[in-house]
C-alpha positions as CSV (number, residue, x, y, z in Angstrom):
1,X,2.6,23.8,10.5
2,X,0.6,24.2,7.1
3,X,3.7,25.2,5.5
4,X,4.9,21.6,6.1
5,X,2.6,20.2,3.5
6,X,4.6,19.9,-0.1
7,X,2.9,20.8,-3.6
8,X,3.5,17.2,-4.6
9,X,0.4,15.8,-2.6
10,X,-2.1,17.8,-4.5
11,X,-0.4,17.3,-7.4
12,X,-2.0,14.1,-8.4
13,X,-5.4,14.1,-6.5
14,X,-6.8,13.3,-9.8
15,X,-5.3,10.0,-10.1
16,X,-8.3,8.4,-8.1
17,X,-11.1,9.8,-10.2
18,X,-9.9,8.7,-13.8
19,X,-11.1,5.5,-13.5
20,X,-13.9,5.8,-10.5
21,X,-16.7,5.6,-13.7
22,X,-15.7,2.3,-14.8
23,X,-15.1,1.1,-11.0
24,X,-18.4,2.2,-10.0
25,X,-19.9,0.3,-13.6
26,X,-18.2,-3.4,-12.1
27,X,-18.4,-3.0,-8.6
28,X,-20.9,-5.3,-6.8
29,X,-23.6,-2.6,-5.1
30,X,-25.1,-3.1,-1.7
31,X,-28.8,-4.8,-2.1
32,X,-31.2,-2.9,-0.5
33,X,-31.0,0.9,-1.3
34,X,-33.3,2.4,-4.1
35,X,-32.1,5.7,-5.7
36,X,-35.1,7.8,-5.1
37,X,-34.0,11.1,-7.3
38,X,-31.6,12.1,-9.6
39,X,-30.6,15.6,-11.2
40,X,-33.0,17.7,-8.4
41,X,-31.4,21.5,-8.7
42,X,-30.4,22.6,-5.3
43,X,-29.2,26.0,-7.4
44,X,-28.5,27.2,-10.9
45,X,-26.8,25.5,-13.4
46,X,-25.9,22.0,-14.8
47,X,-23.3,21.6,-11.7
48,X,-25.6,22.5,-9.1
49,X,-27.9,19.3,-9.0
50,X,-27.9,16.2,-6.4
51,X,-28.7,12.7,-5.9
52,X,-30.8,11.0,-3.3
53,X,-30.4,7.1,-1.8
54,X,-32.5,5.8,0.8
55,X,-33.0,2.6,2.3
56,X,-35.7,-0.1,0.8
57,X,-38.0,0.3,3.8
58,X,-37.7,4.2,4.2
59,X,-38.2,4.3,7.6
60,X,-39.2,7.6,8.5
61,X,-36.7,10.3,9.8
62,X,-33.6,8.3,9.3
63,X,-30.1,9.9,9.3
64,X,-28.7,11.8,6.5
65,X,-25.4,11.3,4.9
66,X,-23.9,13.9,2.5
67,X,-20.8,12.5,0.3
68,X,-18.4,14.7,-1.8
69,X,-16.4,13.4,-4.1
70,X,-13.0,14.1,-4.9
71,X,-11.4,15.3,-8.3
72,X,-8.6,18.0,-8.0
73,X,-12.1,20.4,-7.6
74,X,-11.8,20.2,-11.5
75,X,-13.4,16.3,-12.1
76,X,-15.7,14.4,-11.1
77,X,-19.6,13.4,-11.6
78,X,-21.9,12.3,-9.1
79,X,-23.5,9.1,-10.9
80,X,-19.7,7.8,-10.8
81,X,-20.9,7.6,-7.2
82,X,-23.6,5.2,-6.7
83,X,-22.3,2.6,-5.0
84,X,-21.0,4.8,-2.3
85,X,-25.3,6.3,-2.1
86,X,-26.5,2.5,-2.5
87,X,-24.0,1.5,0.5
88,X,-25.0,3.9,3.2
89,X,-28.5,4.0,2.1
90,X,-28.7,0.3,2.3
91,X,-27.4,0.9,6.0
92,X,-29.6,3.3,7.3
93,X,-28.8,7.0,5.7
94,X,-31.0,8.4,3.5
95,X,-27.4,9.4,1.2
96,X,-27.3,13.0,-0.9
97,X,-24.6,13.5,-3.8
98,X,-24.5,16.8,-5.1
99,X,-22.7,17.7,-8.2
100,X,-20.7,21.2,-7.7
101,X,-19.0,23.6,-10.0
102,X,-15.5,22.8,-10.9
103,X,-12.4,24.6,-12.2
104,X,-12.0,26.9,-14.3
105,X,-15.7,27.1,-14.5
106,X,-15.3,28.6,-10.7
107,X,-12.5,29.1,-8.1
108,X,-12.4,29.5,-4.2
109,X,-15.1,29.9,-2.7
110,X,-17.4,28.8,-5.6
111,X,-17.0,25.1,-4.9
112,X,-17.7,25.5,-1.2
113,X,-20.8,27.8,-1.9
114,X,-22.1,24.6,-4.1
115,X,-21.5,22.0,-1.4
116,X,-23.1,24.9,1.0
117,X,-26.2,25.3,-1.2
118,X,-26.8,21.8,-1.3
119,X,-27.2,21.2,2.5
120,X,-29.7,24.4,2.5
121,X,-31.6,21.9,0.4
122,X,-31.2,19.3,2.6
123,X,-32.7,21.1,5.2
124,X,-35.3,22.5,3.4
125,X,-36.2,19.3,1.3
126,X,-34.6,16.3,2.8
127,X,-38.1,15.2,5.1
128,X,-39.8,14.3,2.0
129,X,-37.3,11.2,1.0
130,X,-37.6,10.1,4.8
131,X,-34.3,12.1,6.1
132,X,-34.2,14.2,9.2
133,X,-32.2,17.4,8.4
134,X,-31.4,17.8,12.4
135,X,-28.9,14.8,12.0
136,X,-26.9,15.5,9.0
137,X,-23.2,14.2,8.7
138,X,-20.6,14.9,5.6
139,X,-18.5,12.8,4.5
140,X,-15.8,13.5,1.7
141,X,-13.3,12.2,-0.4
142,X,-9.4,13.9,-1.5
143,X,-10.8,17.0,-2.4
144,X,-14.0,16.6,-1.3
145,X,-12.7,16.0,1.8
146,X,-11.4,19.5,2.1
147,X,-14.6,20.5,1.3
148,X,-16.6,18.6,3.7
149,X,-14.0,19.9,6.5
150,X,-14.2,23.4,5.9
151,X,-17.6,23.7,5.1
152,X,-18.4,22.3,8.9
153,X,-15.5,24.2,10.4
154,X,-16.0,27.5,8.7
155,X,-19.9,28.8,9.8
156,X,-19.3,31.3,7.1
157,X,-20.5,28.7,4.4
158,X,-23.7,27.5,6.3
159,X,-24.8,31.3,7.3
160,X,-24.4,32.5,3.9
161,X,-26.5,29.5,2.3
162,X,-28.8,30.0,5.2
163,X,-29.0,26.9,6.8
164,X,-28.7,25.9,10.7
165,X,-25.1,25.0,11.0
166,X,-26.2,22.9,14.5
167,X,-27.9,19.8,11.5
168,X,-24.4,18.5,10.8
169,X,-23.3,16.6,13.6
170,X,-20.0,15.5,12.1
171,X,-17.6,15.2,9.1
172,X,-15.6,12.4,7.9
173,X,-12.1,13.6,5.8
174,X,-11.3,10.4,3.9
175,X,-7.5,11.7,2.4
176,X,-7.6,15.1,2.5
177,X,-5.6,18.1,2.2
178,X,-6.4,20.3,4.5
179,X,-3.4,23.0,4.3
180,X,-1.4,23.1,0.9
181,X,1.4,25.5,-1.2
182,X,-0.2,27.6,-4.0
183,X,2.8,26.8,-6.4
184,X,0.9,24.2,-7.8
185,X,-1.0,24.4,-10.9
186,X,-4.4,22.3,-9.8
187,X,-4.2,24.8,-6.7
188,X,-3.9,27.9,-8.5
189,X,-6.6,26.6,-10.9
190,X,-8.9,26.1,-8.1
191,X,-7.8,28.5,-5.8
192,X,-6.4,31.9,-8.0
193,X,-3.3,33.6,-8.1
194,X,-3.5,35.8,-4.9
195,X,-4.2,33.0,-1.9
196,X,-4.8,33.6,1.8
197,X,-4.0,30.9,3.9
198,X,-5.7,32.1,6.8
199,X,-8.8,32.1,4.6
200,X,-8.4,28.8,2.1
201,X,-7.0,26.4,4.2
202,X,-9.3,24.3,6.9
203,X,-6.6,24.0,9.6
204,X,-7.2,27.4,10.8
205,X,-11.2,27.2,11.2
206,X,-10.8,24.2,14.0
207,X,-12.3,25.4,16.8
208,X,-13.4,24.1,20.0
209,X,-17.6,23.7,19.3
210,X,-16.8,22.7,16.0
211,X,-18.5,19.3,15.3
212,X,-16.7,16.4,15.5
213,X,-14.1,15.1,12.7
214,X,-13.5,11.7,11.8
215,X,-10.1,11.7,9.6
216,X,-9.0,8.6,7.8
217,X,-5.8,8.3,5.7
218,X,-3.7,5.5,4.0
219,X,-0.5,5.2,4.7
220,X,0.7,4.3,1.0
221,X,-0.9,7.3,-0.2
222,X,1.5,9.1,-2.8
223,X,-0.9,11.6,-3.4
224,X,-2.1,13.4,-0.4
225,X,0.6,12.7,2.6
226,X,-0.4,11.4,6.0
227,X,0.9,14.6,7.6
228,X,-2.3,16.5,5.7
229,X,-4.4,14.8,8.1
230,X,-2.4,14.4,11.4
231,X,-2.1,18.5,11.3
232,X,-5.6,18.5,10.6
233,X,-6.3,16.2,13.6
234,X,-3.8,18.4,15.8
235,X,-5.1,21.8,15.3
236,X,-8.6,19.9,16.1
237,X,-7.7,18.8,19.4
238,X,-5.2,22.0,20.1
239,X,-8.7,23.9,19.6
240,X,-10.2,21.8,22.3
241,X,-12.0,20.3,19.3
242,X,-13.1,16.2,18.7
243,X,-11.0,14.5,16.4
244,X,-9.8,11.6,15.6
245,X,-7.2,10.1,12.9
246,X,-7.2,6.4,11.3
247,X,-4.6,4.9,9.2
248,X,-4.7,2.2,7.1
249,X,-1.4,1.1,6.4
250,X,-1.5,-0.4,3.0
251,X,-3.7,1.5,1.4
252,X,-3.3,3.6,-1.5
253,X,-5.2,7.1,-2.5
254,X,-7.8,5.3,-5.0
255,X,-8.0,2.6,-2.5
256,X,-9.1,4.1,0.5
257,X,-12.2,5.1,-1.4
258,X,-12.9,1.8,-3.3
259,X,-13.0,0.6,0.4
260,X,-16.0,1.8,0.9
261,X,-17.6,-0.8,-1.9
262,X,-19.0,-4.1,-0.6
263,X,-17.0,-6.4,-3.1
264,X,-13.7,-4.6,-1.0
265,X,-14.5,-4.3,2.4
266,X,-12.6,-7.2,3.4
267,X,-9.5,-5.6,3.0
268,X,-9.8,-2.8,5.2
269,X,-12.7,-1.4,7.5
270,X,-12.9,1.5,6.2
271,X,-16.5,1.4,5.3
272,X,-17.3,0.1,8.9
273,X,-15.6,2.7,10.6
274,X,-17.5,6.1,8.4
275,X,-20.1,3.8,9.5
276,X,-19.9,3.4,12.9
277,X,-18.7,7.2,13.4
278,X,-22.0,8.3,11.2
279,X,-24.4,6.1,13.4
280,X,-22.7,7.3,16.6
281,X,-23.1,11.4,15.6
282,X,-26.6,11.3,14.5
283,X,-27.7,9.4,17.2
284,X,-31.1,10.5,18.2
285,X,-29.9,11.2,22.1
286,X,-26.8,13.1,20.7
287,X,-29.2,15.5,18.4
288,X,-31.6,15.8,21.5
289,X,-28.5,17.0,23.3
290,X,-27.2,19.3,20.6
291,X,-30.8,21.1,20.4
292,X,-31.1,22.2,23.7
């Protein structure tokens, strides 16, 4: 099954980043969010920082939402971001963007151990911008994606970073790869010279108390293949696992991300559908239900 993912859908998972700054600098922002923080170390380093959205009115112990962008794991900047933080803060979700190291600077695990560290300061932190860490979801982007997957499939991650795995009640894969060849050079670059499938990929951690996974995917993405997801979704549900895929037929690997802005919502639900699947898992009766 993983073997049936080719090296040419990682090969340009950079494509959608190049220009995300100056998209992010024109695109109309939701009203109604208010960046509360910016640069707050979660860890060491210029890489390990994080953002913080929250709605206007901050209502107390509102849901979380953790985003991680995309960028080959070797680009990418969290302030290129904001409109996705201002448009699920203005929505209800107190929103967290973490920076993370990237190739070479690190390889496997280094990446995941950032995104790891950063909810560990969501729990630890998140109360005092209004967030309850007890109803946490992740949502991700191309390679972030990846990353949001396997860090809520694989308890390794939140055990060794030390927080309760049980807070994040779901994770959205918005075109990911989630099984890939290591003849690729943005693979080896992020993932070495001597891989382990078993241990790299995310299709192998689904597991049947896993929390659930919302997977979205275009179907004129060039740069991550539809199949990457549909495994992804099978191995979920052959785990006795929660999944479920979306496709959206025309749209590209940039595209399904700009989605999420207001000024292109019209075009394909994308943003209401995250939205819908992050209201529905950090539901206060479904984290009641979880604790016990």
């Amino acid at each position: 099954m993983l073997r049936n993912l080719a090296a040419l859908a990682l090969a340009a998972l950079l494509g959608g980043c190049v220009t995300i700054g100056a998209f992010n600098r024109t695109t109309t922002h939701d009203p109604g969010a208010v960046q509360l923080a910016a640069s707050i170390a979660y860890g060491d380093g210029p890489r390990r920082t994080l953002d913080v959205y929250a709605p206007e009115a901050r209502p107390p112990g509102a849901p979380v939402l953790v985003f991680i962008y995309g960028g080959g794991w070797r680009s990418g900047a969290k302030e290129d971001y904001s409109f996705v933080g201002d448009a699920f803060a203005a929505n209800g979700f107190v929103t967290v963007i973490p920076d993370y190291r990237l190739a070479p600077d690190t390889q496997f695990p280094g990446f995941l151990e950032d995104n790891a560290a950063a909810l560990r300061w969501v729990q630890d932190n998140i109360a005092n911008f209004g967030g309850d860490p007890g109803r946490v979801v992740i949502v991700g982007h191309s390679a972030g994606a990846y990353n949001a997957v396997m860090i809520t499939l694989n308890e390794h991650y939140a055990h060794a970073a030390g927080y309760d795995s049980r807070m994040v009640r779901g994770a959205v894969g918005i075109a990911g790869p989630y099984g890939f060849y290591f003849n690729n050079p943005i693979i080896r670059d992020a993932f070495g010279d001597a891989p382990d499938p078993a241990h790299m990929h995310a299709i192998p951690f689904a597991r049947a108390d896993a929390p659930p996974l919302l997977l979205l995917a275009g179907g004129a993405d060039r740069r991550v293949p539809l199949r990457a997801s549909t495994e992804m979704r099978d191995a979920a549900l052959a785990a006795g696992g929660r999944a479920e895929l979306t496709v959206y037929a025309h749209l590209d690997h940039p595209g399904i991300l700009q989605a999420l802005a207001l000024a292109r919502r019209d075009g394909a639900p994308v943003f209401r559908d995250v939205l819908a699947f992050a209201r529905r898992v950090t539901a206060v009766e479904n984290a009641e239900v979880q604790a016990r």
